[in-house]
Biotite code that builds the C-alpha atoms (Angstrom):
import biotite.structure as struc

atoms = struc.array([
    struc.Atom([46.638, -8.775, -15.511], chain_id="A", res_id=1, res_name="UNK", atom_name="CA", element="C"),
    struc.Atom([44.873, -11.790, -14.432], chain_id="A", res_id=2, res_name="UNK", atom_name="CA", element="C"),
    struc.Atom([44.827, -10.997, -10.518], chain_id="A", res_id=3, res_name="UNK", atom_name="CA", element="C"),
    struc.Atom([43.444, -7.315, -11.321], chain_id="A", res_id=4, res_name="UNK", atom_name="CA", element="C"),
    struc.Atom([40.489, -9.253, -13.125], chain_id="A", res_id=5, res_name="UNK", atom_name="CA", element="C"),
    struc.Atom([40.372, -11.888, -10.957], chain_id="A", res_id=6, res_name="UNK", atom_name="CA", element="C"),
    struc.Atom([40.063, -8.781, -8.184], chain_id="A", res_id=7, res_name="UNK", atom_name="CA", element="C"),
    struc.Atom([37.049, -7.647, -10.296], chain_id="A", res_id=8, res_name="UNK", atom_name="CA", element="C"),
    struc.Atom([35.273, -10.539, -10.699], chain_id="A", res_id=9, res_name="UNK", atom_name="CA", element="C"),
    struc.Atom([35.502, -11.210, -7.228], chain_id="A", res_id=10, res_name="UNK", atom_name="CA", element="C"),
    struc.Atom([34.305, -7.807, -5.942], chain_id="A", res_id=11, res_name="UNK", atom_name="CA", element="C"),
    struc.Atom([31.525, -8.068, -8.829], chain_id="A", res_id=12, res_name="UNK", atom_name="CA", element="C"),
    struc.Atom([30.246, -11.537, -7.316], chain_id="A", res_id=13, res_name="UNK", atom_name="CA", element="C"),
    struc.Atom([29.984, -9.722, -4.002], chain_id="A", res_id=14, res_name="UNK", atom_name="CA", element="C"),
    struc.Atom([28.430, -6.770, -4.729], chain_id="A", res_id=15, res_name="UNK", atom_name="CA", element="C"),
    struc.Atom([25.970, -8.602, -7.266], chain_id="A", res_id=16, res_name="UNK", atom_name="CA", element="C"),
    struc.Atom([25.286, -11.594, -4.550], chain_id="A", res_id=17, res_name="UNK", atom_name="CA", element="C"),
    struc.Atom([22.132, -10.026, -3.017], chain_id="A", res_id=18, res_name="UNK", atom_name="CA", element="C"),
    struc.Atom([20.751, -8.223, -6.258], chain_id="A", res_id=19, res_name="UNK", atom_name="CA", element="C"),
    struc.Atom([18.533, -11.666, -6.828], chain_id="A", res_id=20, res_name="UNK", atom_name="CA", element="C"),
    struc.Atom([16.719, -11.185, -3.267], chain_id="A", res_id=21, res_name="UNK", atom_name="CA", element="C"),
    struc.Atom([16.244, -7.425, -3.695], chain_id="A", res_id=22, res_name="UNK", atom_name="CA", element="C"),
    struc.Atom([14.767, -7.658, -7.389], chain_id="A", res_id=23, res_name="UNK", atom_name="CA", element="C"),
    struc.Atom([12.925, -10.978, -6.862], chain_id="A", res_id=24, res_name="UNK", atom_name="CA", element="C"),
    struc.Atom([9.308, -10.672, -7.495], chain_id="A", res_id=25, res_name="UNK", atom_name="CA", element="C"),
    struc.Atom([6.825, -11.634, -4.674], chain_id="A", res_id=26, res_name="UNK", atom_name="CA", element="C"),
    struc.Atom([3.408, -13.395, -5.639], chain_id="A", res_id=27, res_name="UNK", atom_name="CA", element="C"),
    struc.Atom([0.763, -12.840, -3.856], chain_id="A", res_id=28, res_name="UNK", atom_name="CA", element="C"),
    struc.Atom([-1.137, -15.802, -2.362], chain_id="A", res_id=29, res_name="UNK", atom_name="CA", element="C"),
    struc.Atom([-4.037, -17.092, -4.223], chain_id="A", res_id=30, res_name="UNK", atom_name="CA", element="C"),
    struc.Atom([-6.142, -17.403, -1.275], chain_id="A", res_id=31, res_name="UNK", atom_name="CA", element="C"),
    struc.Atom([-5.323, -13.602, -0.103], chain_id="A", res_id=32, res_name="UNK", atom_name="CA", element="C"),
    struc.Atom([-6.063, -11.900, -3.107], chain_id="A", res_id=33, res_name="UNK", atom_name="CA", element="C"),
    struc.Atom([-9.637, -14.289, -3.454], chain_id="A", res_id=34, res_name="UNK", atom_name="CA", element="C"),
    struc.Atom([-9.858, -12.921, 0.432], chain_id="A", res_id=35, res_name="UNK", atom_name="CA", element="C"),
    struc.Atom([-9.275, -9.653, -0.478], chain_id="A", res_id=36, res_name="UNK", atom_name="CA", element="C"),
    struc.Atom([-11.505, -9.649, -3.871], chain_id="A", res_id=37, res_name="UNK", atom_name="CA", element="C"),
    struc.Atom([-14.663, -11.138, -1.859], chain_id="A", res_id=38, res_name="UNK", atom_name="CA", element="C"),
    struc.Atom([-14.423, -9.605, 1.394], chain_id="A", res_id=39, res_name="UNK", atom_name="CA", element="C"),
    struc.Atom([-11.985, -6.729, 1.957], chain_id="A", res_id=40, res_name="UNK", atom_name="CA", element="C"),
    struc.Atom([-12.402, -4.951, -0.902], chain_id="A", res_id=41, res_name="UNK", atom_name="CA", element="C"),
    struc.Atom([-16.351, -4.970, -0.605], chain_id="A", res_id=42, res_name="UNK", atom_name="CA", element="C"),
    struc.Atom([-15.763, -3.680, 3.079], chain_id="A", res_id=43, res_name="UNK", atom_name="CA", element="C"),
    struc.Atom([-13.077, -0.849, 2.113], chain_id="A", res_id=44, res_name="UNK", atom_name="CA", element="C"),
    struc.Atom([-15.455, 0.611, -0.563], chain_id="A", res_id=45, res_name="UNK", atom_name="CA", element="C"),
    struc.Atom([-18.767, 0.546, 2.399], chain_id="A", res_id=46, res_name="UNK", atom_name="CA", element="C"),
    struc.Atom([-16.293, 1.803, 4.579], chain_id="A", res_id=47, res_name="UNK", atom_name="CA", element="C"),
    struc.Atom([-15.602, 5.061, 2.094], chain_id="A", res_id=48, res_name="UNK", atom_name="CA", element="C"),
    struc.Atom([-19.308, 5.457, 1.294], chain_id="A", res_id=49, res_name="UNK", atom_name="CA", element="C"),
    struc.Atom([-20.212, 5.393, 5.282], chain_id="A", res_id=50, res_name="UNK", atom_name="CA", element="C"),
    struc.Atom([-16.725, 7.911, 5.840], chain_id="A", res_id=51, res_name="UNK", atom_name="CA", element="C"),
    struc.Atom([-18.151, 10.189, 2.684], chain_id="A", res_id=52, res_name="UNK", atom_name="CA", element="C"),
    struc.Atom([-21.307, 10.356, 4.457], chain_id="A", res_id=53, res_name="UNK", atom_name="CA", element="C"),
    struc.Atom([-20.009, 11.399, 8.057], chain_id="A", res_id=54, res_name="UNK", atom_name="CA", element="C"),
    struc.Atom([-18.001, 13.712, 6.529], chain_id="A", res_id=55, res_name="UNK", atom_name="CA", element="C"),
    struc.Atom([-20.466, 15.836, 4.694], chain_id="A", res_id=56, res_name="UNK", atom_name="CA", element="C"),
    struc.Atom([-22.228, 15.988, 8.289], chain_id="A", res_id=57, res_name="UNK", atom_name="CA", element="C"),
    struc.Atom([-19.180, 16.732, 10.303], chain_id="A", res_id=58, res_name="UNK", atom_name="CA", element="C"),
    struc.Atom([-18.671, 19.296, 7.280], chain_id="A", res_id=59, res_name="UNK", atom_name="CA", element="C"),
    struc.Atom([-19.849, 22.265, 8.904], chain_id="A", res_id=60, res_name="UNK", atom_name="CA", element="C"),
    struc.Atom([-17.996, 21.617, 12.507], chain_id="A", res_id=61, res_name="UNK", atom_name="CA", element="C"),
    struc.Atom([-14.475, 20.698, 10.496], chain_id="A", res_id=62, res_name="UNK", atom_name="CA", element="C"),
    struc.Atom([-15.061, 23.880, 8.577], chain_id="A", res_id=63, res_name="UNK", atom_name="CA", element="C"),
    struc.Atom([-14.595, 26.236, 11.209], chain_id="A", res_id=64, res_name="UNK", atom_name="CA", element="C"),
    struc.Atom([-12.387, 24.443, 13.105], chain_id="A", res_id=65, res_name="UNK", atom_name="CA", element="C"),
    struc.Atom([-9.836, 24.582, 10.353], chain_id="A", res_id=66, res_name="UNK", atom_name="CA", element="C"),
    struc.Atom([-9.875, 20.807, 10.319], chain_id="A", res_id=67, res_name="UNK", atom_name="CA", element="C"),
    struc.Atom([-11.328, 20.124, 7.012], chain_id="A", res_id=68, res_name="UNK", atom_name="CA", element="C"),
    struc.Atom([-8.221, 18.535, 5.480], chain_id="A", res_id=69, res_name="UNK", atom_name="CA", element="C"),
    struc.Atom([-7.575, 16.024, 8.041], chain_id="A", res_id=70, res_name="UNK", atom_name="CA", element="C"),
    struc.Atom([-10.968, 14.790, 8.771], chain_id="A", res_id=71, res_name="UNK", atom_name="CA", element="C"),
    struc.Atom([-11.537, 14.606, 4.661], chain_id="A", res_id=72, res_name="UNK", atom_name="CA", element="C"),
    struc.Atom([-8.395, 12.015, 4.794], chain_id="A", res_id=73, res_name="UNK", atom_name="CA", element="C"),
    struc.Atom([-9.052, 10.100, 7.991], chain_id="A", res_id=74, res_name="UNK", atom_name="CA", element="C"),
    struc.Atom([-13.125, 9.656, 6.311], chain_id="A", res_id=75, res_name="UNK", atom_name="CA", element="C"),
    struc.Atom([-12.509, 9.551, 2.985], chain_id="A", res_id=76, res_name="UNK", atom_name="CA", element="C"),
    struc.Atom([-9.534, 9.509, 1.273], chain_id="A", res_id=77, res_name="UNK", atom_name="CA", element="C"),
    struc.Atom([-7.757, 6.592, 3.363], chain_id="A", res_id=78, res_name="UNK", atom_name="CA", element="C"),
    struc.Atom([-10.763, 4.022, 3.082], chain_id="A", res_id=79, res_name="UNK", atom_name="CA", element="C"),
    struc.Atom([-10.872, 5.320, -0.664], chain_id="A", res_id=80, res_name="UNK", atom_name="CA", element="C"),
    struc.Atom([-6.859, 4.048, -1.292], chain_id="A", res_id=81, res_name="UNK", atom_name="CA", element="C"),
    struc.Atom([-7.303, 1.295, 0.660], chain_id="A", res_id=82, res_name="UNK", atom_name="CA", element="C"),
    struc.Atom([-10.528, 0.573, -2.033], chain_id="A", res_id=83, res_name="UNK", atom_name="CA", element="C"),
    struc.Atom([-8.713, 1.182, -5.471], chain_id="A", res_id=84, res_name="UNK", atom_name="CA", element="C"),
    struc.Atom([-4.614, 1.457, -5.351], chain_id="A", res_id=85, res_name="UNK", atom_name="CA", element="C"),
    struc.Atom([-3.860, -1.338, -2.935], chain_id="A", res_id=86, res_name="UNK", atom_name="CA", element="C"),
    struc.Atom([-2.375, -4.091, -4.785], chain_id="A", res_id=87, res_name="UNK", atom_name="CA", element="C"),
    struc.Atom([-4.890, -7.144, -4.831], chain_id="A", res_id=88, res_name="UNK", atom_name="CA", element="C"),
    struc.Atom([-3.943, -9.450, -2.321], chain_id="A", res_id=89, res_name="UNK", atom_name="CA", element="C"),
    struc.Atom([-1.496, -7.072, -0.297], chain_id="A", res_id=90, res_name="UNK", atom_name="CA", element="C"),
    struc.Atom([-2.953, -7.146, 3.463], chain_id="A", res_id=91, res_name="UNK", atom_name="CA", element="C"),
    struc.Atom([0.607, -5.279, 4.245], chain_id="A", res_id=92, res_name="UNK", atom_name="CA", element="C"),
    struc.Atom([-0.495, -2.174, 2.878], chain_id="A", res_id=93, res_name="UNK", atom_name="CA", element="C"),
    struc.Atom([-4.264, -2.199, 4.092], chain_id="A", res_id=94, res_name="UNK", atom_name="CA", element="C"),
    struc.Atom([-2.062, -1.524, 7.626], chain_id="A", res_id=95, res_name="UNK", atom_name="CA", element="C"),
    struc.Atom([-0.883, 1.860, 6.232], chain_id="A", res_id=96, res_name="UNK", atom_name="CA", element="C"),
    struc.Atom([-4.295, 3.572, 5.476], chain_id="A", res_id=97, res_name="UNK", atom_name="CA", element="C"),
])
């Protein structure tokens, strides 16, 4: 009886040993979120405005090309979650949009 839990114990332990790593909680750096408060945010939300505004005048050309959905992404929608559901602070993610 004492080997099998012995034998469970041990398998336990090994299975459980990287379950710290994988649920640890990352902060972000102080000085990347004050980075990304001051500078990248401002420059994510011109960057939608500016994207917004070439899209209504590419509107008419995407429009009958068919292309309406992908140019509406690539101006507006990208720059727009890079803007508002990026985590503060996460530069990793800006990469992705």
């Amino acid at each position: 009886m004492k080997t099998k839990l012995l034998t469970v114990i041990c398998v336990l332990a090994l299975c459980l040993a990287g379950a710290p790593s994988a649920f640890g909680e990352t902060k972000p750096d102080p000085v990347l979120v004050i980075t990304d408060t001051v500078i990248v945010r401002p420059l994510c939300l011109v960057a939608t405005v500016i994207g917004s505004v070439f899209f209504v005048v590419s509107l008419p050309v995407a429009a009958t090309s068919g292309s309406v959905h992908s140019v509406a992404n690539s101006l507006v929608v990208s720059p727009a979650k890079a803007t508002f559901t990026r985590p503060l602070g996460n530069m990793d993610d800006l990469i992705d949009y």
